[in-house]
C-alpha positions in Angstrom: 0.0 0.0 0.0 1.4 3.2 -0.6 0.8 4.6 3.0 3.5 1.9 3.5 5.8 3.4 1.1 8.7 5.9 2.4 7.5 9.3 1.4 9.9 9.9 -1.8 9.5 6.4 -3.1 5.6 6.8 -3.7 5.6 7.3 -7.9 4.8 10.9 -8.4 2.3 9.5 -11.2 0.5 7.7 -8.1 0.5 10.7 -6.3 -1.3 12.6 -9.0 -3.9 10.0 -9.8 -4.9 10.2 -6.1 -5.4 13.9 -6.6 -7.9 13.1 -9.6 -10.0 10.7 -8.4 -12.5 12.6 -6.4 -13.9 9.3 -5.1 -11.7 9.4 -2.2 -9.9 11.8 -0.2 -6.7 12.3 -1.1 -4.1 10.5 1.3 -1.7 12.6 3.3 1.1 10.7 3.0 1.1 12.0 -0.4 1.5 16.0 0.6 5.4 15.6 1.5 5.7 14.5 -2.5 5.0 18.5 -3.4 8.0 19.8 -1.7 11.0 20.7 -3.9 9.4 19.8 -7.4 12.1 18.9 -10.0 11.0 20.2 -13.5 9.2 16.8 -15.1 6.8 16.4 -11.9 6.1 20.0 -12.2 5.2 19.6 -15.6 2.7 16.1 -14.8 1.2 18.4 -12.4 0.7 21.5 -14.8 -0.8 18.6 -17.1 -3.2 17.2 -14.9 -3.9 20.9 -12.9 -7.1 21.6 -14.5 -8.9 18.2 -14.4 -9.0 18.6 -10.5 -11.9 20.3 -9.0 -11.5 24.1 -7.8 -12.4 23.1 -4.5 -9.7 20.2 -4.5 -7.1 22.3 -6.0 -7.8 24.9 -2.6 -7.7 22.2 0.0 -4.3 21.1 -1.4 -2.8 24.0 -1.2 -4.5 25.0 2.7 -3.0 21.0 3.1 0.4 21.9 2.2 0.0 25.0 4.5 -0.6 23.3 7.6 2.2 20.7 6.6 4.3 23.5 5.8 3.9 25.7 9.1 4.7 22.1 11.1 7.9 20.9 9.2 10.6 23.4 8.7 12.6 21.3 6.2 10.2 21.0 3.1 9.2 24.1 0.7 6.1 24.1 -1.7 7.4 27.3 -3.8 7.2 25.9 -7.0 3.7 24.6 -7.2 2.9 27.8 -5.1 4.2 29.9 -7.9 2.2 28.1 -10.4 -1.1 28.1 -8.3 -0.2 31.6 -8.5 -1.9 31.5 -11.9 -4.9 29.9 -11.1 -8.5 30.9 -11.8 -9.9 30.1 -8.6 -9.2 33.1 -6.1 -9.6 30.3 -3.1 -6.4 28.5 -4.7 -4.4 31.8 -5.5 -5.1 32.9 -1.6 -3.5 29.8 -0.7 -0.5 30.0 -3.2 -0.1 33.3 -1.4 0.0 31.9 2.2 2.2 29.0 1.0 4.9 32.0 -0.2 5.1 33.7 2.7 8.3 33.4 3.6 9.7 33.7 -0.2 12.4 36.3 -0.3 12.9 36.0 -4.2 12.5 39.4 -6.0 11.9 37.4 -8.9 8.3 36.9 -7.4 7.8 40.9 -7.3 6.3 41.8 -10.1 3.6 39.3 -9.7 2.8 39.8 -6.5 1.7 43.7 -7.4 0.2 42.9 -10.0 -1.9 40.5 -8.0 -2.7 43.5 -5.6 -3.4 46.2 -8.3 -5.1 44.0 -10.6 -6.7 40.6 -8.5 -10.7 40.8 -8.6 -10.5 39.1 -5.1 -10.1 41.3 -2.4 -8.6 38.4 -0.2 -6.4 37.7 -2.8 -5.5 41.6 -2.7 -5.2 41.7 1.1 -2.7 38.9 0.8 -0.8 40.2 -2.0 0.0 43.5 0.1 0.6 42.1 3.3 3.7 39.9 1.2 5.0 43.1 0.0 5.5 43.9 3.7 8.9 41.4 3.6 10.0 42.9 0.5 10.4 46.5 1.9 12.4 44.9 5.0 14.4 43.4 1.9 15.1 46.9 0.4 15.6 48.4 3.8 18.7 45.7 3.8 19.8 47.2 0.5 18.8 43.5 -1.2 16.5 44.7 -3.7 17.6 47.5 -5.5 16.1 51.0 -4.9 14.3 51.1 -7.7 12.8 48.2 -7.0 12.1 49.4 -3.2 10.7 52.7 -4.6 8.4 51.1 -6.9 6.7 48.7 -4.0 6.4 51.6 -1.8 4.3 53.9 -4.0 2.1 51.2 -5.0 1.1 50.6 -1.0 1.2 54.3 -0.4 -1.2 54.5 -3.7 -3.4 51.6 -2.0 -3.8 52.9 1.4 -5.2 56.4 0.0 -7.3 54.7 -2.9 -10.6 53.7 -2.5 -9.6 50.0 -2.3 -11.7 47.6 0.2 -10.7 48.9 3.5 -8.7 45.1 4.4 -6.6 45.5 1.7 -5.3 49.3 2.6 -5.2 47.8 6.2 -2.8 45.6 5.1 -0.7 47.8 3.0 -0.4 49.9 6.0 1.0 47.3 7.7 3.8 46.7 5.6 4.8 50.2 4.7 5.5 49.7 8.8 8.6 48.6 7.6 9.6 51.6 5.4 11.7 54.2 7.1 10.0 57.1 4.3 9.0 60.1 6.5 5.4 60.1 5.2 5.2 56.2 6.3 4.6 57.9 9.8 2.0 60.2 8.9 0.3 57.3 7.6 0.4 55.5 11.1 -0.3 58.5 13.2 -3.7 59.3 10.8 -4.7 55.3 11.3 -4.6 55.7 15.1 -6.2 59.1 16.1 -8.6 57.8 13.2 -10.9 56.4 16.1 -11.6 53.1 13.8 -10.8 50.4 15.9 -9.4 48.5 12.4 -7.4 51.3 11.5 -6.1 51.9 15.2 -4.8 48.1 15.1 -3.6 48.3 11.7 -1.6 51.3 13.1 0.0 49.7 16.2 1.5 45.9 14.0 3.0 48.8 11.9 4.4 51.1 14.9 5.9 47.5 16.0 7.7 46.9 12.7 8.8 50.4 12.3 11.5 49.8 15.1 10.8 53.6 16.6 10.3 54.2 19.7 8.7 57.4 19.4 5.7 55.3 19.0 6.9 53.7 22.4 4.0 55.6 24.6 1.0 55.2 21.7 1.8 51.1 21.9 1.8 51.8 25.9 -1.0 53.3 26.9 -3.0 50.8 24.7 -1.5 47.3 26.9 -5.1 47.5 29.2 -7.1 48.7 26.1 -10.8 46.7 26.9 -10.5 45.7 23.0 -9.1 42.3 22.6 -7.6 43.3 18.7 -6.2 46.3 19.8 -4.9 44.9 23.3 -3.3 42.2 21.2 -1.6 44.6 18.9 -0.2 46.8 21.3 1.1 44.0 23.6 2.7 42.0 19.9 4.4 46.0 19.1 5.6 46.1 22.8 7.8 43.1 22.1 9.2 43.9 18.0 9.8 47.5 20.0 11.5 45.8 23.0 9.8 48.2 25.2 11.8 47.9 28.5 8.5 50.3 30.2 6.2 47.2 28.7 8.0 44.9 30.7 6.2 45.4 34.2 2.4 45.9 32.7 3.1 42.6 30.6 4.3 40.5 34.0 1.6 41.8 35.9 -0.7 41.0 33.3 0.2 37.4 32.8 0.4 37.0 36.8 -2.9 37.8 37.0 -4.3 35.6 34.3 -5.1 35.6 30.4 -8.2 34.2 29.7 -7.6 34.6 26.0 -4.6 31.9 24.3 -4.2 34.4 21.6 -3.2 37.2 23.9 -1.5 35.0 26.3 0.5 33.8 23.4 1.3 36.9 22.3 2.2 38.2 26.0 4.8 35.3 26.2 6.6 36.1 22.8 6.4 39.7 23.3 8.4 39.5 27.1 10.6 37.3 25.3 11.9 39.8 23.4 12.0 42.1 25.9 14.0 40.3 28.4 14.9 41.3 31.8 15.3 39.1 35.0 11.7 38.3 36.3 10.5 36.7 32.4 12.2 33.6 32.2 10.7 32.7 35.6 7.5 33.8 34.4 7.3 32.0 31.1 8.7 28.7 33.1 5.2 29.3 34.9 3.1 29.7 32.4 4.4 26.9 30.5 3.4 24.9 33.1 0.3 26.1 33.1 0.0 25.9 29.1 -3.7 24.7 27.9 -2.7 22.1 25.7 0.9 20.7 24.0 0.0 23.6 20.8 0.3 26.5 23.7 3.1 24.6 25.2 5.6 24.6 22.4 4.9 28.2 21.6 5.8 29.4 25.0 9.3 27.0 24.8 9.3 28.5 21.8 9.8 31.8 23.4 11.6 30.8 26.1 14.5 29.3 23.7 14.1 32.9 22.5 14.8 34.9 25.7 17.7 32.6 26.2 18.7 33.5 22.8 18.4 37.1 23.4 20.0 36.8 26.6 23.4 35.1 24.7 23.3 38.1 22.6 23.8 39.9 25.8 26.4 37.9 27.1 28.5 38.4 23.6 28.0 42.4 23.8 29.4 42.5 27.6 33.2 40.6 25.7 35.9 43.4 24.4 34.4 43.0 20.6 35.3 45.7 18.5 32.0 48.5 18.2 31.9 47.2 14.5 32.1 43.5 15.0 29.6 44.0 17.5 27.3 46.1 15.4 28.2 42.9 12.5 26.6 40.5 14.9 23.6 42.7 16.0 22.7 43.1 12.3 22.9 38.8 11.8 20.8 38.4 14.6 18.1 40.4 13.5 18.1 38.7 10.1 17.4 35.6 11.6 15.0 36.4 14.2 13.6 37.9 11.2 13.0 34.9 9.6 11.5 33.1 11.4 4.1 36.8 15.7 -0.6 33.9 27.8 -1.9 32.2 36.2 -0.6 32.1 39.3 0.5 33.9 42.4 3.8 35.5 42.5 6.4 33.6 44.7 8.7 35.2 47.6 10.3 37.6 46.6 9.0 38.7 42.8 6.8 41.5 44.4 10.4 43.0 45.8 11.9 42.4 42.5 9.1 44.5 40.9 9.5 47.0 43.0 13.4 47.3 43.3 12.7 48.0 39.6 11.1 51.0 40.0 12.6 52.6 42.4 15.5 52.4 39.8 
């Protein structure tokens, strides 16, 4: 049986007939098959590509999402670049989704036309929320300027059109990562816009901007009694490291987060800001994680803080200020690439308040 088979030894003909015939759902074991396409299984699948239902075509590629986001060592870009193509906006949402971590320029052009030109406005959305990477490319100077110049007027041309308000929300969002002077306008206007959208459209870009002059706007919105926005401002608190955040956030999770989302998010957020009283903090909540999908996020971030923390340890050794700076700059590349009860014990409540007096 070919659920017996090793994953790469299953005939790629096999795998495609399975896709066909709707009789039957189509067996998992097949979906590792997908990754890393050579050119003649490509082209079978091309062949066969329109013979499969719409609806089949989407739940592969959502299938080979999920797959994706749980095994780091496979990568569906080439049948996510042909999908790309297809005439079923469900499929091209997922091709999107399934490129989100593509850093290939050669995938620009497509990707804007897709948000200029896409009837879908999901598909739109998507498309301008992926351009968001691409500016933190050009920032690195690894797309050309031209190229950089051209992304940013279309998403400054977007979030002033009369496009569906999602997809200017999203375009928003990645001009975040644009240091151009009118990029900040843009925010400021989104959150004194009193449009609780806009207002958390403004605070995930304030967090990838990397200013903190937006330091007391993400701030005073920690206790906001909206869960979007509270979740915004707490996910900018950590891509700001906001030391101020750090005390609101540890009182926050010591009292107890109801919602995963924001407790999640509270966790990942204190592990990029660091400081003495987190790790303990995560440790507990990790033992009181909800179920093993919460657990591994908080290790997750724990592994991070620890991270962080050796980054600390390096700067404190007699490196030169430009080494240094050389290994700040590679550790922000790959954090790049990569976004929540109890009492306190003996002695945290002093800790807290040592903290303030200094």
């Amino acid at each position: 049986m070919a659920d017996s088979l090793p994953r790469k030894a299953i005939p790629f003909r096999q795998v495609l007939d399975d896709l066909i015939d709707e009789t039957r759902v189509f067996p998992a074991v097949n979906l590792h098959r997908f990754s890393d396409l050579n050119d003649a299984d490509m082209q079978a699948l091309k062949a066969i590509w329109k013979q499969v239902p719409a609806d089949r075509r989407a739940a592969l590629l959502e299938d080979l999402e999920e797959l994706y986001d749980s095994d780091t060592l496979i990568s569906f870009d080439e049948i996510a670049r042909f999908a790309l193509l297809d005439s079923n906006a469900r499929v091209r949402a997922g091709a999107l989704r399934l490129l989100w971590d593509y850093q290939g320029k050669d995938l620009i052009p497509a990707i804007m036309q897709l948000l200029e030109k896409d009837p879908d406005e999901i598909v739109r959305a998507l498309a301008a929320s992926l351009m968001g990477q691409f500016i933190f490319l050009g920032e690195l100077e690894q797309i050309s300027a031209s190229m950089l110049h051209a992304i940013e007027e279309l998403l400054f041309q977007t979030v002033e059109s009369g496009e569906n308000k999602l997809v200017r929300r999203r375009a928003l969002e990645s001009l975040g990562y644009s240091s151009r002077d009118e990029v900040n306008t843009l925010i400021q206007n989104a959150f004194d816009s009193g449009d609780l959208e806009w207002m958390a459209s403004a605070l995930f870009a304030m967090g990838r901007s990397g200013d903190e002059k937006w330091a007391s706007s993400v701030i005073e919105m920690l206790d906001h009694h909206e869960r979007d926005l509270q979740i915004e401002a707490v996910r900018a608190a950590g891509a700001l490291e906001l030391d101020k955040a750090r005390k609101p956030l540890l009182q926050m999770i010591r009292a107890g987060i109801d919602d995963a989302d924001l407790r999640t998010t509270a966790a990942w957020s204190l592990s990029q800001i660091g400081g003495d009283q987190v790790g303990p903090a995560l440790a507990k909540l990790l033992k009181k994680a909800e179920d093993e999908e919460e657990a591994e996020f908080i290790q997750t971030a724990i592994d991070n803080l620890e991270f962080q923390n050796g980054l600390d340890n390096f700067e404190l050794m007699d490196f030169s200020p430009a080494r240094r700076a050389d290994f700040q700059v590679t550790a922000v590349d790959e954090d790049d690439e990569g976004a929540d009860s109890w009492e306190p014990e003996v002695g945290e409540e002093e800790d807290e308040e040592s903290e303030d007096e200094s």
